[in-house]
C-alpha beads as a LAMMPS data file, in Angstrom:
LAMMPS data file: protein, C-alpha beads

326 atoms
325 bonds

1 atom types
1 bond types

-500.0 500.0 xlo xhi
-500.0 500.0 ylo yhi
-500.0 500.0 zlo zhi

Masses

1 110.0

Atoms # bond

1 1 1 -221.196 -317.862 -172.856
2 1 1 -221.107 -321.643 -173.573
3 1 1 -219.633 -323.538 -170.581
4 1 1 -217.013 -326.330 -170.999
5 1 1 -216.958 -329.359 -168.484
6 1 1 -214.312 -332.829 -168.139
7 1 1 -215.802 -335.373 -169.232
8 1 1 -214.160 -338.767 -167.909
9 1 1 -214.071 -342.147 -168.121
10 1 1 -216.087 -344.124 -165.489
11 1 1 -218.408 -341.938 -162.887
12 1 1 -216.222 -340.558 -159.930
13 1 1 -216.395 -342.049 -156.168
14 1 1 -217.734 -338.557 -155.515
15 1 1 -221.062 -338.606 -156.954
16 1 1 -221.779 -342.013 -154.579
17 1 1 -220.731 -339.517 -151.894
18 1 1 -223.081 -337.088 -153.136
19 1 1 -225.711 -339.575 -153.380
20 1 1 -225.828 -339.993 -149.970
21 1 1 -226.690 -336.472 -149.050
22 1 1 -228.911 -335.885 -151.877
23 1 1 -231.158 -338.325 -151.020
24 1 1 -231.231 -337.655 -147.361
25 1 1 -232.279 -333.625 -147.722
26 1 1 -233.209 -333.635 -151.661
27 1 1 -235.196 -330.412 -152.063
28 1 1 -236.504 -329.892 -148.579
29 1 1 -235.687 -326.503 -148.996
30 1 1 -235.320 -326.352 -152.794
31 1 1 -233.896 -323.523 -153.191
32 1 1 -230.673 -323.804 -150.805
33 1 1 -230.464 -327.322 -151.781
34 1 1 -230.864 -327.043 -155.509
35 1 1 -227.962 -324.426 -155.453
36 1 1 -225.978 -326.912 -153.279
37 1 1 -226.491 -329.739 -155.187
38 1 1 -225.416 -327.925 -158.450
39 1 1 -222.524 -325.945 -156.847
40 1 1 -221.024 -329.733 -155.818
41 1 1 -221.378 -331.072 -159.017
42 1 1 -219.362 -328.463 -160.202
43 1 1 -216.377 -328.904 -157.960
44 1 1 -216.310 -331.954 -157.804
45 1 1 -216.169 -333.306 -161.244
46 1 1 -213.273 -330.821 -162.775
47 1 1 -211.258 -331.411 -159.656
48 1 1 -212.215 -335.358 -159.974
49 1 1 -211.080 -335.034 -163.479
50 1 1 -206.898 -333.758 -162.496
51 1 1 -206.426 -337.599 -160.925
52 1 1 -207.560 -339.062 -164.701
53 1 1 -205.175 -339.838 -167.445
54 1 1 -205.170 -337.362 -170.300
55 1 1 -205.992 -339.793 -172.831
56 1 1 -209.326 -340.435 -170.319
57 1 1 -210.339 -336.147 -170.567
58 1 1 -211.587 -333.968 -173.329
59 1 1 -212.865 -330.616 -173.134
60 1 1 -215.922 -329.192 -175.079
61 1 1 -218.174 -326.891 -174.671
62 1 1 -221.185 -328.822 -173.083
63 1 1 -224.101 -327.959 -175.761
64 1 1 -221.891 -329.304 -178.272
65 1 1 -220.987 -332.284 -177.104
66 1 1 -221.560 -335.745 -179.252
67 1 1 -223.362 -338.328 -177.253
68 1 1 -223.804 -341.690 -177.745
69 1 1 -226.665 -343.098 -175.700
70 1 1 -226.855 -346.954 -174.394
71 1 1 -229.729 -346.451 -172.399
72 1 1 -233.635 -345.715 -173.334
73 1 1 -233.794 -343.881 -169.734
74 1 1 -231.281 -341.824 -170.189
75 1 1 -232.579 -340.995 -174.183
76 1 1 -235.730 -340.111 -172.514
77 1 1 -233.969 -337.451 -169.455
78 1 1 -231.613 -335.818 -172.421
79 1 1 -234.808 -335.164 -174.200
80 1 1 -236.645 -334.027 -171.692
81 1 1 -233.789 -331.659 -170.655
82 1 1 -234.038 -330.354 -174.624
83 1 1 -230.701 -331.949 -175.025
84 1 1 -231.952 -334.637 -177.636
85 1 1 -229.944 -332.901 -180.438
86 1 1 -226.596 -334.046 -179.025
87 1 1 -227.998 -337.532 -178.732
88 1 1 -226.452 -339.025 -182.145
89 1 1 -227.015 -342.614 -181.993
90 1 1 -229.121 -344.968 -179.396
91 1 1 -229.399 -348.521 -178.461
92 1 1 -232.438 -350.535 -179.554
93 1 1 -235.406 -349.988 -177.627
94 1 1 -235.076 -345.901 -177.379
95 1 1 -238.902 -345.073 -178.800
96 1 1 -240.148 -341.836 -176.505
97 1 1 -240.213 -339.088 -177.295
98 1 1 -241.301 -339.508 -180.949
99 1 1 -237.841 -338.195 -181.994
100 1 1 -235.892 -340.883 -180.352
101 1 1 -237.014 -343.027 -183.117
102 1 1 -235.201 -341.948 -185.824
103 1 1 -232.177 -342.296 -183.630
104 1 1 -229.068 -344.649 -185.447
105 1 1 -229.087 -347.775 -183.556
106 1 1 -225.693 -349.238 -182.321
107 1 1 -226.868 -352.821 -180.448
108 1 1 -228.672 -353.536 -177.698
109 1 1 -228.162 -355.437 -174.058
110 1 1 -226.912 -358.480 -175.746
111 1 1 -224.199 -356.804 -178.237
112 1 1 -223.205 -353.506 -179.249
113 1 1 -221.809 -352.453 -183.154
114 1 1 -218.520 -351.437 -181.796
115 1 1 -217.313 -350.731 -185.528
116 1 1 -220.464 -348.287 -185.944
117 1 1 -219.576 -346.557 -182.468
118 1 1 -216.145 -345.741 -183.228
119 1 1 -217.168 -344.625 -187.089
120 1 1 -219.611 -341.926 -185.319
121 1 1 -216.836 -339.934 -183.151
122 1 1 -218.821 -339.621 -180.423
123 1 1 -217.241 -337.006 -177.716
124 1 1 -219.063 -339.347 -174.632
125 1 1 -220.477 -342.818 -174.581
126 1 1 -223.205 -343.121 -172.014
127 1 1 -224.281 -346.255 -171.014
128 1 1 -226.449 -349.061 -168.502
129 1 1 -224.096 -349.976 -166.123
130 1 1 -225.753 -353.485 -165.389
131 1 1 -227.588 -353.811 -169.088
132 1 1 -225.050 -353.233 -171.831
133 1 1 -222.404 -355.701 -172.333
134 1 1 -219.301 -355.472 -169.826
135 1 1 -216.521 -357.180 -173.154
136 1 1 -218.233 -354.142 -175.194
137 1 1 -217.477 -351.489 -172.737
138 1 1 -213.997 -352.467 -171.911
139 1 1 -212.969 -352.782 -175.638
140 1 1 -214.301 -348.749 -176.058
141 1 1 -212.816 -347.757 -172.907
142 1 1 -209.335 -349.897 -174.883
143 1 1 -210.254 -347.904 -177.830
144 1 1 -209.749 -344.839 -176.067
145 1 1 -213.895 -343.460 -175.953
146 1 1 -214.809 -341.300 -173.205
147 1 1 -217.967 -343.216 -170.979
148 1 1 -220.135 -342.741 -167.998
149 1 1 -222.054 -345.360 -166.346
150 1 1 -225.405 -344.798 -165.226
151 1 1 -227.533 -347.491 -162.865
152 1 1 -231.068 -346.700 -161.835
153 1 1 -231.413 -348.740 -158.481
154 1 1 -234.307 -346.205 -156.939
155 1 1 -237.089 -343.473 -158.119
156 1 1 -234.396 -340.694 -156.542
157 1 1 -232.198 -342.190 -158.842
158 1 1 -233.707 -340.368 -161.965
159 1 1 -233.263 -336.761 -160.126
160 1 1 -229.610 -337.563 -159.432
161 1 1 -229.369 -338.607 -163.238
162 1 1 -231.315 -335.652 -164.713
163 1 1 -228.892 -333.456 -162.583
164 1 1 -225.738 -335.410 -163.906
165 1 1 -226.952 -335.109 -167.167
166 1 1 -227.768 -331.253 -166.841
167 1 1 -224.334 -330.680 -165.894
168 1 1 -223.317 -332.745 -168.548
169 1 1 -224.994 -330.807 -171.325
170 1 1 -224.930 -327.288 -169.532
171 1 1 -228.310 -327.452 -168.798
172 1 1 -228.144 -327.592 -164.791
173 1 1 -230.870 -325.230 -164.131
174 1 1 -233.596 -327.123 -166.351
175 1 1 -232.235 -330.082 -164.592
176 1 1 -232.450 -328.480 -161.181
177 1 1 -236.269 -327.803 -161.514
178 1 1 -237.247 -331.431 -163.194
179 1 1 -235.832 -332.756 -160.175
180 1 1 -237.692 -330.997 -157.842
181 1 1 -240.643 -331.298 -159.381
182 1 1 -239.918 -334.733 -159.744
183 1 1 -239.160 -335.017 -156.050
184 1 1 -242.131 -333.166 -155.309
185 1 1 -244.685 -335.966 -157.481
186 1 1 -243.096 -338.781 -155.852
187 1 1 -243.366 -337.500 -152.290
188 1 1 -247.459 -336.997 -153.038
189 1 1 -247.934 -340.271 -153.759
190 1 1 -246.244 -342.065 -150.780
191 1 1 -248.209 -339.307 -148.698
192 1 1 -251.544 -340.799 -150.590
193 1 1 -250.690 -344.375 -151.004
194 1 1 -248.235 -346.002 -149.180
195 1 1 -250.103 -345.881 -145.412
196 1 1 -253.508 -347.345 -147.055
197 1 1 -254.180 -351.153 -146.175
198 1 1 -252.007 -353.389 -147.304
199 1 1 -253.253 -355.268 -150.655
200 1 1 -251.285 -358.591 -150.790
201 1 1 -250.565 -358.765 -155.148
202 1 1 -248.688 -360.867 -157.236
203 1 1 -246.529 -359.244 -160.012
204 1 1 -246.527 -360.918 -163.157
205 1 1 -243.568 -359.624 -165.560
206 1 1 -243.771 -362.509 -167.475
207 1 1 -245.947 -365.678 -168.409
208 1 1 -243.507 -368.108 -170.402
209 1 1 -241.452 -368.675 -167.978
210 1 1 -243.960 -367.492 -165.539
211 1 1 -241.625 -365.098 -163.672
212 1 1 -242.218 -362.335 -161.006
213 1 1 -240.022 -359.566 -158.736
214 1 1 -238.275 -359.721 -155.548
215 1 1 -237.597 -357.258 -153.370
216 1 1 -234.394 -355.905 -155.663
217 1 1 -236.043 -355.827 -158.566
218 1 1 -237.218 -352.063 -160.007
219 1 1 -240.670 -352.582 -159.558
220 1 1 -240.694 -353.586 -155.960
221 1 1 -240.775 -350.156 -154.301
222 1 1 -243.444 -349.316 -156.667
223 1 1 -245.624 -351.591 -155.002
224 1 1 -244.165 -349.945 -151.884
225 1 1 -245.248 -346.147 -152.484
226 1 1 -248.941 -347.945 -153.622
227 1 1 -249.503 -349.631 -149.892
228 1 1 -249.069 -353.251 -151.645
229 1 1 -247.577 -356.124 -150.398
230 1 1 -245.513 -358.629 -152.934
231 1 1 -247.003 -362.033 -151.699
232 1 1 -243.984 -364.064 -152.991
233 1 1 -241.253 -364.582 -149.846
234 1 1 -237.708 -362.805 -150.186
235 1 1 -235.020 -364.072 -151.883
236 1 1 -232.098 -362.406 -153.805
237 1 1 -233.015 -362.937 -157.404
238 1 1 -234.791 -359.811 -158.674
239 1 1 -237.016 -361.462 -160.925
240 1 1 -237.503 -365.210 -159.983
241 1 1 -239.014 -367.748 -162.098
242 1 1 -241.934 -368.846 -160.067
243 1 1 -244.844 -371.726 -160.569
244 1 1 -248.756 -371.449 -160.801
245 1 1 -248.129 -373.544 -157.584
246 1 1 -246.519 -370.703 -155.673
247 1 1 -248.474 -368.614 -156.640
248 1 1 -252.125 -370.360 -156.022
249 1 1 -250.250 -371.037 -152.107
250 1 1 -249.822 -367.514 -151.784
251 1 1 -253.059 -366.597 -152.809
252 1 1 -253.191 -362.558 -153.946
253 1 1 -256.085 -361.101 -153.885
254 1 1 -255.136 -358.763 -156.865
255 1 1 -253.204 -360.145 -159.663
256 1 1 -251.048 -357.589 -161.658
257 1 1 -249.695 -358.255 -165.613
258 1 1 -248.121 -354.658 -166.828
259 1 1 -248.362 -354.355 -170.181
260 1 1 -246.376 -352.302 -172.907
261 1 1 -248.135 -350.179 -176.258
262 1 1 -245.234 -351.043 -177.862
263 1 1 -244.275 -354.774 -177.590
264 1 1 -247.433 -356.952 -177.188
265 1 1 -246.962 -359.909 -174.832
266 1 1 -248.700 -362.942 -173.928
267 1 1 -250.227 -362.894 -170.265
268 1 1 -250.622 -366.104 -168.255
269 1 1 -254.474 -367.497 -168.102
270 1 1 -254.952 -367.872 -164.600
271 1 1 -258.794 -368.647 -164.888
272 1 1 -258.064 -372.370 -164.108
273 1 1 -256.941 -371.296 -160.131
274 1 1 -260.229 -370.092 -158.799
275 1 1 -259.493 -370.595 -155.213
276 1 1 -256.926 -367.573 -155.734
277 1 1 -258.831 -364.636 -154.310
278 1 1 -257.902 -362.595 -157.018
279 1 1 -259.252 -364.924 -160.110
280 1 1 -262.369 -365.941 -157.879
281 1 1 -263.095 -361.809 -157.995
282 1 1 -261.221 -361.107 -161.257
283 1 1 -259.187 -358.463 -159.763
284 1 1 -256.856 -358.105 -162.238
285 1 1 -254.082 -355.006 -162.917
286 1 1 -252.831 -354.287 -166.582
287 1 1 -250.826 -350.837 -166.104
288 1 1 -248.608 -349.597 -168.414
289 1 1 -245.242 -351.484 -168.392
290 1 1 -243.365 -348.732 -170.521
291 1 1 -243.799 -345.927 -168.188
292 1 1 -243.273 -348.727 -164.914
293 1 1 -239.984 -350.274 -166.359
294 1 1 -238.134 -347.512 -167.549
295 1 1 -236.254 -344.994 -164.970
296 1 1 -237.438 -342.089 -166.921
297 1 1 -239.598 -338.682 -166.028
298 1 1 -242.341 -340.748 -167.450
299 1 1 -242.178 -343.388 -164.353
300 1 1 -244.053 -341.389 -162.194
301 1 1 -247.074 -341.487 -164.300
302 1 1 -247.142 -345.173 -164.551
303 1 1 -246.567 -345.582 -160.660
304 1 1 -249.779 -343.493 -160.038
305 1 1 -251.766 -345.675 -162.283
306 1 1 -250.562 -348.295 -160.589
307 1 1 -251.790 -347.222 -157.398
308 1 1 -254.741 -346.169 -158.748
309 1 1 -255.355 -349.543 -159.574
310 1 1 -254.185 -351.426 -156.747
311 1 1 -256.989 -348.596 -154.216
312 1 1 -259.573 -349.555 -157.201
313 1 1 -259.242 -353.362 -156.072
314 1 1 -258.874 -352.526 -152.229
315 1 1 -262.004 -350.276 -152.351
316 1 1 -263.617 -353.632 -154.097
317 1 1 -262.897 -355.648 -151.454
318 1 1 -263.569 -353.339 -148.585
319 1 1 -267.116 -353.307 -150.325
320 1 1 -267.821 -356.992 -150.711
321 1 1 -265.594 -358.598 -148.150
322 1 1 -265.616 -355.621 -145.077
323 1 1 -263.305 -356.268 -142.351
324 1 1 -261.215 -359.002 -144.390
325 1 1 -257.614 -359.476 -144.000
326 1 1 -255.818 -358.476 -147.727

Bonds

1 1 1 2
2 1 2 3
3 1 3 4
4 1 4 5
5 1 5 6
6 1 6 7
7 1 7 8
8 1 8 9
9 1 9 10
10 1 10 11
11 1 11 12
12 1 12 13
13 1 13 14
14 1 14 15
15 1 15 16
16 1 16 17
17 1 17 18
18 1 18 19
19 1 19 20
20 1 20 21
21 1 21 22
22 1 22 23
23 1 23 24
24 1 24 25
25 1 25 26
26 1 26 27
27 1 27 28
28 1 28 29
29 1 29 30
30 1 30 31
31 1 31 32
32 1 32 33
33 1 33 34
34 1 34 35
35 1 35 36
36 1 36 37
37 1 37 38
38 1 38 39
39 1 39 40
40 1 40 41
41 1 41 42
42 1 42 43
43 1 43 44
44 1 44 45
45 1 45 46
46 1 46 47
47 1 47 48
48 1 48 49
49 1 49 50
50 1 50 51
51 1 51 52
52 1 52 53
53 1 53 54
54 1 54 55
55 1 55 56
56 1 56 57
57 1 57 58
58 1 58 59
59 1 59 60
60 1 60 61
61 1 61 62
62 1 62 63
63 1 63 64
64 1 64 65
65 1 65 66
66 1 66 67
67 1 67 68
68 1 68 69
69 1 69 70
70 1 70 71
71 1 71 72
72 1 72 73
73 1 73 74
74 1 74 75
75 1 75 76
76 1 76 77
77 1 77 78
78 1 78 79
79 1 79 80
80 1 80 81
81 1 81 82
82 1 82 83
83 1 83 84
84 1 84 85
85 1 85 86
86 1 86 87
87 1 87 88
88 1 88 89
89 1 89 90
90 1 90 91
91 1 91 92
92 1 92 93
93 1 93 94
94 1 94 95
95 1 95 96
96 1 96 97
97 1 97 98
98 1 98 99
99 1 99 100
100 1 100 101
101 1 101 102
102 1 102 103
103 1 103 104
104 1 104 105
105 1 105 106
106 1 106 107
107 1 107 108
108 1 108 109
109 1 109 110
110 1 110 111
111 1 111 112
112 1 112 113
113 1 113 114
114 1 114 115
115 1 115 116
116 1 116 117
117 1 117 118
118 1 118 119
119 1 119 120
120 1 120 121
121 1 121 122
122 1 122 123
123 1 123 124
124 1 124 125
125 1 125 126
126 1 126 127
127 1 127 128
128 1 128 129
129 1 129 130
130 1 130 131
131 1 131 132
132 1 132 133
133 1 133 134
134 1 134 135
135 1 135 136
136 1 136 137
137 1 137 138
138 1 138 139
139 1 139 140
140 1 140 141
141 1 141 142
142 1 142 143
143 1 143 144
144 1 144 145
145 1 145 146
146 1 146 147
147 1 147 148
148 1 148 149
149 1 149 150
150 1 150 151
151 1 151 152
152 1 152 153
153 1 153 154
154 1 154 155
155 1 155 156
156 1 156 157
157 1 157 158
158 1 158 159
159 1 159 160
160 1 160 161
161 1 161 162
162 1 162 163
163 1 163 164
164 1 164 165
165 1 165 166
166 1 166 167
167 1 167 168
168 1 168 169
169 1 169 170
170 1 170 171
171 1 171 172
172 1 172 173
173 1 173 174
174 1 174 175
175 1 175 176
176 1 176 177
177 1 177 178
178 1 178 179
179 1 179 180
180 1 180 181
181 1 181 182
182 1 182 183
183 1 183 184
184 1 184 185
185 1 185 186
186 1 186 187
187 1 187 188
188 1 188 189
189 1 189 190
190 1 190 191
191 1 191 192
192 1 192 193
193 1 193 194
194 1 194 195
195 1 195 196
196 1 196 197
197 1 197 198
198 1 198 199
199 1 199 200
200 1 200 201
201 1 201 202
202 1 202 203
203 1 203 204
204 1 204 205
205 1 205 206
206 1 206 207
207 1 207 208
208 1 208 209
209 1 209 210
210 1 210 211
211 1 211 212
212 1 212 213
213 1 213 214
214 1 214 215
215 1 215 216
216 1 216 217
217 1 217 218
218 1 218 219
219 1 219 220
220 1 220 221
221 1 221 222
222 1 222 223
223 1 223 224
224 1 224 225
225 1 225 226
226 1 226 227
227 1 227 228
228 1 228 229
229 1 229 230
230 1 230 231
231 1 231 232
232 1 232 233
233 1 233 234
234 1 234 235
235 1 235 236
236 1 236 237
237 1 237 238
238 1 238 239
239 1 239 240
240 1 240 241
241 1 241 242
242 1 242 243
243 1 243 244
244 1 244 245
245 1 245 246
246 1 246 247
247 1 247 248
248 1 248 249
249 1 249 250
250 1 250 251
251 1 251 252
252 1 252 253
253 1 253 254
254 1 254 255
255 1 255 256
256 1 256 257
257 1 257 258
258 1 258 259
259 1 259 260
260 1 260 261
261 1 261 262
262 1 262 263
263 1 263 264
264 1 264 265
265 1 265 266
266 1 266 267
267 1 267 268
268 1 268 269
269 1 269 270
270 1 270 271
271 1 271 272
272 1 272 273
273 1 273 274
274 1 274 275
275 1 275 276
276 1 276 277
277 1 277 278
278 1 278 279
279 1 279 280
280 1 280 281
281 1 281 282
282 1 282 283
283 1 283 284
284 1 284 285
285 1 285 286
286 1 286 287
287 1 287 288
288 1 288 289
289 1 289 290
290 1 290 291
291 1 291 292
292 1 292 293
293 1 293 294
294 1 294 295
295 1 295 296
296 1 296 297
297 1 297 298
298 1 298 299
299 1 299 300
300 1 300 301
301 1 301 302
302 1 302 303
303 1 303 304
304 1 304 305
305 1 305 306
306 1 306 307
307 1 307 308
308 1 308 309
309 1 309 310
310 1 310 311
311 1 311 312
312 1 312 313
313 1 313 314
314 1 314 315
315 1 315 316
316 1 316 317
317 1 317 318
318 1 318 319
319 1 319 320
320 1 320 321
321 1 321 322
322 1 322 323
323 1 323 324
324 1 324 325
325 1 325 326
């Protein structure tokens, strides 16, 4: 038997609640936990639903419900949770799986189609909390559409989401066992990685402006779980522009410039600056910026790359510069 679930408006105070004790004890005894997880989610969206306005609730059986997706992440979890077929339009930028690509297109983090959105019908708008424009979303929520925010801050973010979504879509118990197994991958490689020596790194997202992270920005506790250290000083701008002057007085000793298959960028030639340890040794880092920058399943994957890379360069050094600080 199909099960029905309320969908509302904007994502209830109770999932931050749950948040909270999901990440503290997530799946350290998967079985009891998994169950408790799922058995919350339960109660406490229908009974979060009663203090909505009607106009704000619909009920509908959950495999049949019409999404509209404003996220690639979240494109990516519904597929992997073999919910893609409910997925009937995406924002620019949803390519993986293969599927996703044939996806209507309704904007992007700059504008959405609001015409197109409303023509579709869809049963559930999901969107990018902090990428997808904040006039667009209020003029749908005006318009009477039924949306949930998502916002990846951490890696433990995507197992909340893939649960969310599960429940969403009556597919908890596929969602249950992603998580874990998610859980369990990320767990492995801050047991492998993120006690080795500290390799001091600069991140390069971007060369024109030359830009890197801070310690907000997604990529950050990647470099965390890999035993790297971000060699620019703290500040609260995620991803700060930064000059080849900062960067030569900071002096990495690995230089990293992700890189996507699908949208070919320019990277900064650092060649000139060969007092920087890192272009004196070429130690430079090209991992895979579609699996890095994107809160999907696939993250995981590009994280271990990255690591792999990062103990490539510190087992280089360890070889021809023993006992050096990095």
């Amino acid at each position: 038997m199909t099960s029905t679930v309320a969908v509302q408006a904007s994502r209830p105070q109770a999932l931050l609640r749950l948040r909270a004790l999901f990440r503290r004890a997530l799946f350290r005894q998967p079985a009891l936990l998994q169950a408790l997880v799922l058995t919350l989610l339960l109660i406490v969206y229908p009974a979060a639903a009663k203090t909505t306005t009607a106009a704000a609730v619909t009920t509908k059986p959950t495999s049949q419900l019409k999404l509209i997706v404003l996220a690639p992440d979240l494109v990516e979890l519904l597929y992997s949770l073999g919910a893609g077929e409910q997925i009937i339009a995406a924002s620019e930028h949803a390519d993986y799986p293969e599927a996703a690509r044939a996806l209507p297109r309704v904007g992007n983090y700059a504008g959405l189609s609001l015409e197109k959105i409303i023509s579709l019908q869809p049963d559930l708008v999901l969107y990018w909390q902090s990428g997808t424009p904040a006039a667009d979303i209020e003029r749908l929520q005006q318009l009477g559409l039924k949306l949930e925010s998502f916002e990846s801050k951490t890696l433990d973010d995507i197992a909340l989401h893939l649960l969310r979504l599960g429940e969403l879509t009556g597919r908890q118990q596929q969602a249950a066992q992603l998580a874990g197994q998610f859980h369990a991958e990320l767990q492995a490689l801050k047991t492998k990685y993120s006690q080795q020596q500290q390799l001091a790194v600069f991140y390069e997202i971007w060369d024109n402006p030359l830009s890197s992270i801070g310690p907000s920005a997604w990529p950050a506790q990647h470099l965390a779980i890999c035993g790297a250290r971000n060699v620019l000083p703290d500040g609260p701008n995620p991803y700060p522009q930064v000059s080849a002057e900062q960067v030569l007085k900071a002096n990495p000793w690995l230089i990293i410039q992700p890189v996507s298959e699908n949208e070919p960028r320019t990277l900064f030639n650092w060649q000139a600056f060969s007092s920087v340890k890192a272009v004196e040794y070429q130690q430079f880092a090209k991992p895979n910026s579609d699996l890095l920058h994107r809160a999907s399943l696939r993250t995981l994957g590009g994280v271990r790359e990255l690591c792999q890379l990062i103990e490539k360069s510190r087992q280089f050094y360890a070889q021809v510069l023993p006992g050096a600080g990095r």
